[in-house]
C-alpha positions in Angstrom: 0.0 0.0 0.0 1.2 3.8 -1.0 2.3 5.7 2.2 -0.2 8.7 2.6 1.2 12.2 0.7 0.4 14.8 2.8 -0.4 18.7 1.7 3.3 19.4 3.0 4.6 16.3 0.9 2.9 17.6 -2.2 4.2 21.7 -1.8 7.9 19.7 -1.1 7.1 17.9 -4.6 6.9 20.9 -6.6 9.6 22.8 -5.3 11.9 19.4 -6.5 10.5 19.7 -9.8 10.8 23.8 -10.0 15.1 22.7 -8.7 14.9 19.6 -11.1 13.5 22.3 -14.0 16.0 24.6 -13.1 19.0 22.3 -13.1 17.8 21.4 -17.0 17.6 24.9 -17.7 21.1 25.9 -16.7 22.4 22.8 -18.6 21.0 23.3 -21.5 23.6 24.8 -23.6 25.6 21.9 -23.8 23.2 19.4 -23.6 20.6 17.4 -26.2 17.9 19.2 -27.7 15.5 16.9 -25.8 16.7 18.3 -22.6 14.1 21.3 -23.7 11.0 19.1 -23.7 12.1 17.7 -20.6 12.4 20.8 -18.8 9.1 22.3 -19.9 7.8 19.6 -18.6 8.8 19.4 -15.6 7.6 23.3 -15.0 4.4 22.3 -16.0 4.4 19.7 -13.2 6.0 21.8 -10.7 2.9 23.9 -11.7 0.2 21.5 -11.1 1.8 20.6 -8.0 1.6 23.8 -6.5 -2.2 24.3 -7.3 -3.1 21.6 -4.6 -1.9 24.5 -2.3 -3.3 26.8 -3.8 -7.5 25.4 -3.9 -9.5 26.8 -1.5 -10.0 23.9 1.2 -8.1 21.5 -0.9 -6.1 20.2 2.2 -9.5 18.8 3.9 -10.6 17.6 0.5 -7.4 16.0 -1.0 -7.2 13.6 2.7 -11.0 12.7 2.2 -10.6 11.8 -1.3 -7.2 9.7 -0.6 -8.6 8.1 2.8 -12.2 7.3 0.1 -10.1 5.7 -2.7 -7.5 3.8 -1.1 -6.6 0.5 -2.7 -5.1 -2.2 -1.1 -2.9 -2.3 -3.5 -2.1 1.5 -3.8 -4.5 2.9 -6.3 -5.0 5.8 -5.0 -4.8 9.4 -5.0 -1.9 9.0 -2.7 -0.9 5.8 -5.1 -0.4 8.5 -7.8 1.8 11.1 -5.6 4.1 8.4 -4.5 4.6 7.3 -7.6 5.2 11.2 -9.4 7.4 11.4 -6.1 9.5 8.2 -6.6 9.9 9.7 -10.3 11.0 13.1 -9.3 13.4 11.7 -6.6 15.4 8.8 -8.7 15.7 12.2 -11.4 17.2 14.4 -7.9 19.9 11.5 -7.9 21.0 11.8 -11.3 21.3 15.9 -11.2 23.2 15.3 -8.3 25.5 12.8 -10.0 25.6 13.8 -13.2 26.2 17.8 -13.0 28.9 19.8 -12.1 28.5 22.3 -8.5 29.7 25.6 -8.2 29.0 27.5 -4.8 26.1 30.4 -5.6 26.8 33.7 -2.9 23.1 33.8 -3.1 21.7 30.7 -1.3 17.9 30.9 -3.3 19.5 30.2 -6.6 20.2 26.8 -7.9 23.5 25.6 -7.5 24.3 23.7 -10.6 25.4 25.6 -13.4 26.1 22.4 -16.2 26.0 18.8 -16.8 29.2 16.8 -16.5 31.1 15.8 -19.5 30.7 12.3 -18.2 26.6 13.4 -19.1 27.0 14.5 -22.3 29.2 11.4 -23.2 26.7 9.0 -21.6 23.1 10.2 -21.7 22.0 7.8 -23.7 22.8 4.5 -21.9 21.7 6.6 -18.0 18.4 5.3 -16.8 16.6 7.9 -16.6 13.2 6.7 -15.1 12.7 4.4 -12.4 12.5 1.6 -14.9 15.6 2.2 -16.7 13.6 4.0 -19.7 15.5 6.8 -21.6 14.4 11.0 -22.3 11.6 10.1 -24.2 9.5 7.9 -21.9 10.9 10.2 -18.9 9.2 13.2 -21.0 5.9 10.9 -21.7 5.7 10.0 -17.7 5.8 13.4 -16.4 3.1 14.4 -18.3 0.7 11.4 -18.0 2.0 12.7 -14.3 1.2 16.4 -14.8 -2.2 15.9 -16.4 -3.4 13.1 -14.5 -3.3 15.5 -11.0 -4.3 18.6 -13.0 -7.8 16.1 -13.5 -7.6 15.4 -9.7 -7.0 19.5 -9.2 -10.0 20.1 -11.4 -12.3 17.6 -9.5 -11.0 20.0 -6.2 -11.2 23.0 -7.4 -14.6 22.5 -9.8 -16.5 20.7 -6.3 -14.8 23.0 -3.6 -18.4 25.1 -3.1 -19.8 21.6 -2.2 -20.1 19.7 1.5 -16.7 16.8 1.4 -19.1 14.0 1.7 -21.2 14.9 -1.2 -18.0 15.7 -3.0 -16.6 12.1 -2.6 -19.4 10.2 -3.1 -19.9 12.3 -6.5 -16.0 12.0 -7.7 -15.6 8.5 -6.6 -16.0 7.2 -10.2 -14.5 9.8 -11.5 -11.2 9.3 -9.2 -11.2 6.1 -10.7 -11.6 6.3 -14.4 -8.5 9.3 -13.8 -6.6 6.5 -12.1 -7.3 4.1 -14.9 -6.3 6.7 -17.2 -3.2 7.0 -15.7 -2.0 3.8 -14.9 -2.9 2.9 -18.1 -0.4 5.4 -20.3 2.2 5.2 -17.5 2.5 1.8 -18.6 2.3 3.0 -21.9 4.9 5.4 -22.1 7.8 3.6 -22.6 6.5 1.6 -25.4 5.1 4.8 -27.1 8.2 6.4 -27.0 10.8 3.6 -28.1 9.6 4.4 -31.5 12.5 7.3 -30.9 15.0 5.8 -29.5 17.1 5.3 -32.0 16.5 8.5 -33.0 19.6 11.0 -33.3 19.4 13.2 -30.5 21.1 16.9 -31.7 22.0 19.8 -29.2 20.0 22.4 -29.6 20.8 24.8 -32.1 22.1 28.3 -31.7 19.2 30.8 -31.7 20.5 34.0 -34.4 19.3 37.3 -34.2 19.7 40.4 -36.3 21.2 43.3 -33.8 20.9 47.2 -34.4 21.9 50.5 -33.0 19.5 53.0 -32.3 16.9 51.1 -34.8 19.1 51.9 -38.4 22.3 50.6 -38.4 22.5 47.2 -38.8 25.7 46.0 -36.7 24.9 41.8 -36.9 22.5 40.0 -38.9 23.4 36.7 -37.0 24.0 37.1 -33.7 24.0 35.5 -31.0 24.1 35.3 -26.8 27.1 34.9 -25.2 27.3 31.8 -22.2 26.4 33.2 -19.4 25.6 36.8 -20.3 24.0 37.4 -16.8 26.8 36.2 -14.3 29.0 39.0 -12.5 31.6 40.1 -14.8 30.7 39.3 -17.9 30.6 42.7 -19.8 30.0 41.2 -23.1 26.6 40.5 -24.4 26.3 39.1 -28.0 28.7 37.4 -30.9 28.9 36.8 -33.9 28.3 33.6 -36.2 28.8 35.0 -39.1 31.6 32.9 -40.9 32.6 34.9 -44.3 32.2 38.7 -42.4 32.7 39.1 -38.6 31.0 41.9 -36.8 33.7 42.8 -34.6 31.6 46.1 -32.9 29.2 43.3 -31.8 31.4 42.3 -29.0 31.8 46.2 -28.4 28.1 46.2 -26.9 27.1 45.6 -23.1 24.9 45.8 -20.3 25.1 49.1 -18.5 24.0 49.3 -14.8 20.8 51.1 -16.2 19.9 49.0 -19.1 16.7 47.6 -19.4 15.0 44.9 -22.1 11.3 45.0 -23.4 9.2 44.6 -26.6 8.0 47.3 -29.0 4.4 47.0 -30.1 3.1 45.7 -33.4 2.6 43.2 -35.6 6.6 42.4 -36.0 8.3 41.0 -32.7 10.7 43.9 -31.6 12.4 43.8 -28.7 15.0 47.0 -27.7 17.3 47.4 -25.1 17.6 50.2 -23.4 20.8 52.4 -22.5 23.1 49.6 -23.3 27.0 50.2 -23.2 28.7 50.4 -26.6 32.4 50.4 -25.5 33.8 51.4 -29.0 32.1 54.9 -28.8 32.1 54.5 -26.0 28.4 56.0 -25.0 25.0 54.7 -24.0 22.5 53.1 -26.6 19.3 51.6 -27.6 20.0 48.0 -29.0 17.0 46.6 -31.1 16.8 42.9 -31.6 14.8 41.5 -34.8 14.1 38.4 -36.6 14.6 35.9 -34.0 13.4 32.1 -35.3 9.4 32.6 -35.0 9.9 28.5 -32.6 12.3 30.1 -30.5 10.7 33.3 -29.7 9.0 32.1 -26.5 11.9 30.9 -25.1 14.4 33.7 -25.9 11.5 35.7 -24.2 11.6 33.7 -20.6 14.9 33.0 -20.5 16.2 36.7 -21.4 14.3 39.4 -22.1 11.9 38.7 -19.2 15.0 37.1 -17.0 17.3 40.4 -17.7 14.1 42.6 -16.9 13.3 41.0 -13.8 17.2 41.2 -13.0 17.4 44.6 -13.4 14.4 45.5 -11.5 15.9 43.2 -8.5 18.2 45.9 -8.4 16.5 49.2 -8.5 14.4 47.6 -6.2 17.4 46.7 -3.7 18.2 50.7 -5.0 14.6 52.1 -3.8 14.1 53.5 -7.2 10.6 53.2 -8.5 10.0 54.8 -12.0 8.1 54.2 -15.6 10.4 50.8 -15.9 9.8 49.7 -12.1 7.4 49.9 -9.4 4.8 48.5 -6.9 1.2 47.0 -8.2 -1.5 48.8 -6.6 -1.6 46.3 -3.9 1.9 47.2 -2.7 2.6 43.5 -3.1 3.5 42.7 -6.3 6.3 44.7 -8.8 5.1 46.3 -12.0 7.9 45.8 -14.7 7.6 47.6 -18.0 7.1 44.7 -20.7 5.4 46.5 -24.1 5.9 50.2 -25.2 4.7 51.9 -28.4 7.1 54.2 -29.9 5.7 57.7 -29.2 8.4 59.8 -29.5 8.4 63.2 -29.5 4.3 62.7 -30.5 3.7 65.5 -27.5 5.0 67.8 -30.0 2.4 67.2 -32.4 -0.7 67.2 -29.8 -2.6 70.7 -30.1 -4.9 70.0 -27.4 -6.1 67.0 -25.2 -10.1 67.1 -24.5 -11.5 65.5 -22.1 -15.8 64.3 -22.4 -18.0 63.2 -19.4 -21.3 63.6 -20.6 -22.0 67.1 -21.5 -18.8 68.9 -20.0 -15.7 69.3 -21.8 -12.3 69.6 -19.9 -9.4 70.7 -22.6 -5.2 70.7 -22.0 -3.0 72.5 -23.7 0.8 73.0 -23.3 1.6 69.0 -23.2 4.8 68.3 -22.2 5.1 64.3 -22.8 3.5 61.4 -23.6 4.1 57.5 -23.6 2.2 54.1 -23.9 3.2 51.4 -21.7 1.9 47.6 -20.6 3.2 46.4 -17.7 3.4 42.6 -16.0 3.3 42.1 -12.5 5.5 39.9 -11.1 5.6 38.0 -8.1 2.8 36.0 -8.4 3.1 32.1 -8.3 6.4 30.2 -8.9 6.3 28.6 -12.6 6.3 30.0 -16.1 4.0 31.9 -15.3 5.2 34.0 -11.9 3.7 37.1 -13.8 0.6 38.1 -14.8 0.0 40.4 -17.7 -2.2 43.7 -16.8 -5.1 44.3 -18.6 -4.5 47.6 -19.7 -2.1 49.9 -21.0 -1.3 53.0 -19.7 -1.5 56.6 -21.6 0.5 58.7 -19.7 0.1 62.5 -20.5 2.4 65.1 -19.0 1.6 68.5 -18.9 3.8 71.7 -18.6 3.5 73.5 -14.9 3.4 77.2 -15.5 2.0 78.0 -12.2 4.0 76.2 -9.1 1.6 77.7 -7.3 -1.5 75.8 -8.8 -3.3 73.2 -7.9 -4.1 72.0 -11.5 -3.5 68.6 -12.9 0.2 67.8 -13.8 -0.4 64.7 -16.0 -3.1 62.1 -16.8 -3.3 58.5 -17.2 -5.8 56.8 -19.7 -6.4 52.9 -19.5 -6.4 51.1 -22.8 -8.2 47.9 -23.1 -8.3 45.4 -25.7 -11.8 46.4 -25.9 -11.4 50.4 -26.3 -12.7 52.0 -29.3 -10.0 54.1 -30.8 -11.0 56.3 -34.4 -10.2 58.9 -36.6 -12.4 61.8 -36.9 -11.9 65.0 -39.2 -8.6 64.1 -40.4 -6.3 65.0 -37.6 -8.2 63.9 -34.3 -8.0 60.7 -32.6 -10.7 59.4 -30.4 -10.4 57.2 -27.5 -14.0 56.7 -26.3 -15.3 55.5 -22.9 -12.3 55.2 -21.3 -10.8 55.3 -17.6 -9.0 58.3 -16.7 -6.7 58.8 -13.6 -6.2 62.9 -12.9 -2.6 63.0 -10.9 -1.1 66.4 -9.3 2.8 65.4 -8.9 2.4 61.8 -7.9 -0.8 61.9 -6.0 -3.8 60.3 -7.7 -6.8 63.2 -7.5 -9.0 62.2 -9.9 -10.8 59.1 -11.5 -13.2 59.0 -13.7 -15.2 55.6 -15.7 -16.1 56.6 -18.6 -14.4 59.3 -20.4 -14.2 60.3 -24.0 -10.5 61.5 -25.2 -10.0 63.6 -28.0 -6.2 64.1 -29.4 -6.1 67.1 -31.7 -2.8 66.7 -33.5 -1.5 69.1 -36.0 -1.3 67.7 -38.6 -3.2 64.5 -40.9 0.3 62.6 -40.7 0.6 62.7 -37.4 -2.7 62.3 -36.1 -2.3 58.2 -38.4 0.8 57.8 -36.3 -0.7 58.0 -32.7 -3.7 56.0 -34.3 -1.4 53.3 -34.8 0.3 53.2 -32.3 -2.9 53.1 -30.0 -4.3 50.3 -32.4 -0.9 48.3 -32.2 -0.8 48.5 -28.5 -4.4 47.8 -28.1 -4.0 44.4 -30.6 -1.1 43.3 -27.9 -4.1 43.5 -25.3 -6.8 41.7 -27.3 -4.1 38.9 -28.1 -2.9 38.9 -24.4 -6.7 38.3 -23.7 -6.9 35.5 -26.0 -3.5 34.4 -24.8 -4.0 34.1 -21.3 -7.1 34.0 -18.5 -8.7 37.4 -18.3 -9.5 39.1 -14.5 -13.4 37.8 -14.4 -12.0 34.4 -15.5 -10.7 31.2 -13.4 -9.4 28.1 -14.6 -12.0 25.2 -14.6 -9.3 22.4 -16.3 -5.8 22.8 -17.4 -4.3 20.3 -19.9 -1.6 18.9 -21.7 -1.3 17.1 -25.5 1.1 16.6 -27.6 -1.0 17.3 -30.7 -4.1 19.0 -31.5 -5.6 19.6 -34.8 -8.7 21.2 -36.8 -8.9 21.8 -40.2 -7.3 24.9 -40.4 -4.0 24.0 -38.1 -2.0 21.3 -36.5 -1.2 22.7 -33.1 2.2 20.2 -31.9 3.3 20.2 -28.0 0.0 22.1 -26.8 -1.4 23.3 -23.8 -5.2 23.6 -23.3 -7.0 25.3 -20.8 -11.3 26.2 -20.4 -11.9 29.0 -17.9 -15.2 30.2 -16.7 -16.3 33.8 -16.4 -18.6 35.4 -13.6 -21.1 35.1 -16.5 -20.4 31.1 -16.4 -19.5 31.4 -19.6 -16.7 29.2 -20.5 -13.5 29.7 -23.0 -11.1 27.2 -24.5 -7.8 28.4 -24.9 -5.5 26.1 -26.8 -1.2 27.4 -27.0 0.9 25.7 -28.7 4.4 25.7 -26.1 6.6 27.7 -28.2 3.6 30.1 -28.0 3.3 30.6 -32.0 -0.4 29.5 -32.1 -3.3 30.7 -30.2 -6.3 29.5 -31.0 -9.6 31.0 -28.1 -13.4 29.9 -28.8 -15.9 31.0 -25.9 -17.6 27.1 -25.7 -21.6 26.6 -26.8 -24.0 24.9 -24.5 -23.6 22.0 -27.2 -19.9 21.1 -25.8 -21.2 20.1 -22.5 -24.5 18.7 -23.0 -23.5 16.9 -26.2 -20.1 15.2 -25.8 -20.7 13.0 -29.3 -21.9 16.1 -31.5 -20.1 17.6 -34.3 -20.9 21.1 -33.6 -19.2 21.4 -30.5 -16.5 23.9 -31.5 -18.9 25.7 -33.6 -18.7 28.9 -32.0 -16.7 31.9 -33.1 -13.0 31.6 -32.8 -9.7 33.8 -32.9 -6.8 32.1 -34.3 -3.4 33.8 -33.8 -0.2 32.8 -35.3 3.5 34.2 -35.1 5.0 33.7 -38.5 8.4 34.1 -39.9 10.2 36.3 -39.6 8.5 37.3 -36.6 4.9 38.4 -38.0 1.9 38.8 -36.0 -1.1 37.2 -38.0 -4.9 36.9 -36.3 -7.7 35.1 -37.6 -11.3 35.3 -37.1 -13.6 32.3 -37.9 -16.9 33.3 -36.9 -18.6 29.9 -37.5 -15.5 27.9 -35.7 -14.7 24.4 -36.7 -16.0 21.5 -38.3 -13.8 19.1 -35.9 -11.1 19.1 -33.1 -9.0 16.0 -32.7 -6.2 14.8 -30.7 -3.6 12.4 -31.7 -4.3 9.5 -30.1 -7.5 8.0 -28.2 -5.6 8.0 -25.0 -5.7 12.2 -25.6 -9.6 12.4 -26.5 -9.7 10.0 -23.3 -8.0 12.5 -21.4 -10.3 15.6 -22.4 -13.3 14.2 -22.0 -12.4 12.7 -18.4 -11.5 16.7 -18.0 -14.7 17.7 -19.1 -16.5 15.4 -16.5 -14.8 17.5 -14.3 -16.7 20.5 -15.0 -19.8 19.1 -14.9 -20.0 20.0 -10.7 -20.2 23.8 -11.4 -22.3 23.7 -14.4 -25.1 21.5 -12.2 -25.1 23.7 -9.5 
């Protein structure tokens, strides 16, 4: 019989898995391209983990569904934990064998910095499951791990409003046919995935950039980061891999104390780098990065625009410096780190007047002294990939000139775009934001708010009234994509799964991650990503995907499709009548979803 898991067991589980990830991420660079898929993985675990925490109640509910289920021989809830545990603990011995330690000064960080050359040499024959199986059944177990207790979590967290004892006798079945399930493709794994093993396994490519200067002057069309780029001491921050021409000023540009990463909106992935150090001037500039490899964009995102962001405001928060890149949330609890920024300029120069409409009154600014557009994220949420959260608005920021000290009229504004704000031209050289928030601010004190307001930019010309239209219409597209992307504020997550295919018959979505959420509405979404994050595909679900599981108009309803294509292009598609079909690859997958959607079924019944 399976030794009882405990709450605390589980929360000690998915900090291993976070360390596990971690070590895989730091070894990486060296190591076979599968290490990638292994890694993922095991975030997405580390993830699903932590959500038993996380449910309201779950610690009363998780030990009365164990203590209901137990098997006398171990098929159980707990059956299940012991066995992701045992699987998490033989991988614990083979980081520690297999890597090489260097002491970190700061004790939070993970102290393995690369795999062993013994590793590298040997991977293939090192037993890397608990039944001697190699990467590819280790990758197929820990996600017939992950999913299997993101079913349990939905169960908990779809049942939580209801007494334990009704929620035990109602999940009893459904425990089982999840432990079925499981056992079932556990087993399976390593036969599925021998198909690969005598597959080549490649390291993973080097991921090329194109690097410019102060946006024109191309310096490297194929660049590349250097090892390490965030350790202490390394001044150097890309090189070059171009074989015929080197770029030798590409080893010229650094970090500066100040710099700080973040993306430029539009439909092109742009990323710039603000007051970087380039040593053969030598002087401070803005390094844009372009045409990264559309599969790799995700990644280079996490691991170093968002990693050198979060760096950087580590430090001016150490520094007590909060400004436009870095500062508290609302709440005081969470850090607001500039992630998006439209390119504005010296637009201020071109605004005539700013009015503001509440009804029938009409408040008008002159004399503005700047303006900017800027999304944040807020970090410091749960441990994962997803430790941030995107905001849901972006943030107009309108500066005015103080002629009076003496005064007490408004020194600069802040308007909150939503992907849902209607922005239009009107008479040739206005620009309308209508309905919008507005904050009213005298220095840094918040005097003002207002719902609903109507924003009128008079520009001075028909030129540059297009150019702030854009720009609002770019920034507001990041939003509505980020909404499609990613649960909104009114929704929470009713089921969260994995599959390693998913296809209609407009797209073939490999290595995906599906999620339905429900609204305060109870209205429910599916949101299907792709892992490299290339495809988006959201459809709000019809009463037909619940009530009839056999029908073929179940993903009928109208549906946003968002790609990233090459070289770095920002395509969105609407289908308003949906699809004809969704399909997984395998009947173990359609198994899975539809044991997820019996999960559900508790709220919708209530």
């Amino acid at each position: 019989m399976a030794s009882p898991v405990s709450i605390g067991d589980v929360i000690a589980m998915a900090k291993l898995a976070k360390t596990i990830a971690e070590a895989f991420t730091k070894g990486r660079k060296s190591a076979p391209a599968e290490f990638r898929e292994v890694e993922n993985q095991l975030y997405s675990l580390s993830t699903a983990l932590a959500a038993f925490e996380d449910a309201q109640d779950s610690s009363a509910q998780l030990a009365a569904l164990t203590a209901a289920t137990q098997r006398p021989n171990g098929q159980s809830v707990a059956g299940m934990l012991s066995n992701c545990n045992e699987t998490l603990k033989h991988l614990e011995n083979i980081v520690s064998k297999y890597s090489a330690i260097t002491e970190e000064q700061d004790p939070s960080k993970s102290r393995v910095q690369r795999w062993s050359q013994e590793l590298l040499r040997n991977y293939k024959k090192i037993a890397w499951t608990t039944e001697a199986a190699d990467l590819s059944t280790l990758r197929s177990q820990l996600m017939v791990h992950t999913n299997s207790l993101e079913l349990i979590l939905g169960i908990l967290i779809n049942s939580r409003t209801t007494k334990i004892e009704e929620t035990v006798v109602a999940s009893s079945k459904k425990l089982d046919d999840i432990h079925s399930w499981w056992a079932e493709n556990l087993k399976n794994s390593a036969t599925e995935s021998s198909k690969t093993e005598s597959a080549e396994l490649k390291t993973e490519p080097l991921v090329t950039f194109e690097v410019y200067v102060e946006e024109q002057e191309l310096i490297c069309p194929k660049a590349t980061l250097v090892d390490d780029w965030e350790e202490k001491g390394t001044f150097q921050l890309f090189r070059c891999t171009c074989k015929d021409t080197p770029h030798s000023r590409l080893e010229s540009i650094a970090l500066s104390p100040i710099s700080f990463p973040l993306r430029q909106a539009g439909g092109v992935r742009t990323w710039t780098i603000f007051k970087a150090t380039d040593y053969s001037m030598p002087r401070l500039v803005s390094v844009q990065l372009k045409n990264i490899p559309v599969q790799d964009v995700a990644e280079f995102e996490r691991t170093f625009i968002d990693g050198l962001a979060e760096l950087m405001a580590e430090v001016m928060v150490k520094q007590h410096v909060s400004n436009m890149l870095v500062h508290p949330g609302p709440d005081a609890k969470h850090l607001r780190i500039l992630d998006i920024k439209g390119e504005l300029g010296d637009m201020h120069q071109s605004i005539e007047t700013v009015d503001f409409a509440v009804g029938h009154r009409t408040l008008s600014k002159i004399e503005i002294d700047g303006i900017s557009l800027l999304h944040y994220r807020e970090h410091g949420h749960d441990d994962g990939p997803r430790a941030h959260l995107e905001v849901d608005y972006a943030e107009i920021l309108i500066q005015y000139r103080n002629t009076n000290p003496e005064s007490k009229d408004i020194t600069s504004n802040e308007i909150r775009l939503r992907r849902n704000s209607s922005v239009k031209m009107t008479q040739g050289t206005n620009v309308v934001v209508q309905a919008v928030e507005c904050l009213g601010f005298i220095d840094d004190e918040e005097t003002s708010r207002i719902e609903k307001t109507d924003v009128t930019f008079q520009m001075t010309t028909p030129e540059s009234a297009n150019q702030l239209y854009q720009q609002l219409e770019d920034m507001r597209m990041e939003l509505f994509v980020l909404g499609l992307q990613y649960p909104r504020p009114d929704e929470t997550v009713a089921l969260h799964l994995l599959a390693t295919e998913v296809q209609c018959e407009e797209v073939c979505i490999a290595d995906a991650e599906l999620l339905i959420t429900r609204d305060t509405k109870d209205r429910f979404r599916l949101i299907i990503l792709s892992r490299n994050r290339c495809t988006i595909l959201s459809q709000v679900l019809s009463e037909s995907f619940f009530d009839e599981p056999t029908s073929q108009d179940r993903f009928t309803s109208p549906t946003w499709l968002v790609q990233l294509e090459s070289p770095g292009v920002r395509k969105v598609y609407h289908y308003p009548k949906g699809f004809k079909f969704l399909r997984f690859n395998s009947n173990s997958t359609q198994k899975m979803f539809e044991l997820g959607q019996a999960t559900i079924l508790p709220i919708r019944e209530k």
